[in-house]
Kinemage of the C-alpha trace (Angstrom):
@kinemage 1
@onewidth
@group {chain A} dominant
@subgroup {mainchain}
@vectorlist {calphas} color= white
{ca unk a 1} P -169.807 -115.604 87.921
{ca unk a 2} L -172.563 -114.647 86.039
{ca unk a 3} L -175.656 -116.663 87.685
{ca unk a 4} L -173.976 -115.750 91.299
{ca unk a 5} L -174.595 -112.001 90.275
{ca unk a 6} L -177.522 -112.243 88.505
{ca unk a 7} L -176.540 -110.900 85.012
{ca unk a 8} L -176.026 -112.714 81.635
{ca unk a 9} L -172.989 -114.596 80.434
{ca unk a 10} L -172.356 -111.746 77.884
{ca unk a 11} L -172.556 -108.824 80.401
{ca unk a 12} L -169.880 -110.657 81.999
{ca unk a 13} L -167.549 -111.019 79.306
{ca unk a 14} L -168.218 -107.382 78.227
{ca unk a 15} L -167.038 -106.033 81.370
{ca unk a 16} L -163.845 -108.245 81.465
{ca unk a 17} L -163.041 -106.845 78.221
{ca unk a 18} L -163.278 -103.206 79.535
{ca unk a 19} L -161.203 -104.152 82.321
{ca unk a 20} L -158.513 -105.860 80.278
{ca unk a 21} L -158.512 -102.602 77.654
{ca unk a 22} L -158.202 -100.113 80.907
{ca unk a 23} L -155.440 -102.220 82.119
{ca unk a 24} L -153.903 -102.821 78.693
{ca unk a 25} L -153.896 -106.575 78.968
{ca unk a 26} L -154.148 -109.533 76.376
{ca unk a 27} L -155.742 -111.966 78.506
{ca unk a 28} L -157.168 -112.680 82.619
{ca unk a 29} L -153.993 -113.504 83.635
{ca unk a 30} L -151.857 -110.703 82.344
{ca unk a 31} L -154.955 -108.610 83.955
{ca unk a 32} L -154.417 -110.216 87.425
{ca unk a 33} L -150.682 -109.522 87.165
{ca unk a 34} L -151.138 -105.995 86.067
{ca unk a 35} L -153.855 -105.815 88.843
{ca unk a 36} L -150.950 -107.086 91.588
{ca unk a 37} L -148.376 -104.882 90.193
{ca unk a 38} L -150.670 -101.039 90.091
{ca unk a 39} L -151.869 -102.026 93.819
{ca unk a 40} L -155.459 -102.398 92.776
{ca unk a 41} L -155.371 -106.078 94.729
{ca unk a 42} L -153.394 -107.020 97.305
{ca unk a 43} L -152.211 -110.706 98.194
{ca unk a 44} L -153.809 -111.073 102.354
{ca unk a 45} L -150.763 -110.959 104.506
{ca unk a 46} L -149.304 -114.916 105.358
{ca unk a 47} L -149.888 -114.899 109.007
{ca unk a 48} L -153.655 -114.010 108.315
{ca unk a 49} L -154.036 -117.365 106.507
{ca unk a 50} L -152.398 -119.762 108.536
{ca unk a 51} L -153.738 -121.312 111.650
């Protein structure tokens, strides 16, 4: 993630850690559920995926 945005390794990781205390999580996937649950992502609807 880091070399595709042009920022360090660490800057990464610090802003992970931000998101995960804003969201009160313990790791990325607890984030990611959290994330799905509050409606801040959204799963693309089926019929948009399949050919």
């Amino acid at each position: 993630m880091a070399g595709a945005l042009g920022i360090g390794e660490r800057t990464v990781n610090w802003h992970l850690e931000r998101v995960f205390v804003k969201l009160g999580a313990g790791s990325r996937a607890e984030a990611v559920a959290l994330a799905f649950e509050l409606g801040i992502v959204r799963r693309p609807h089926d019929s948009q995926t399949s050919p």
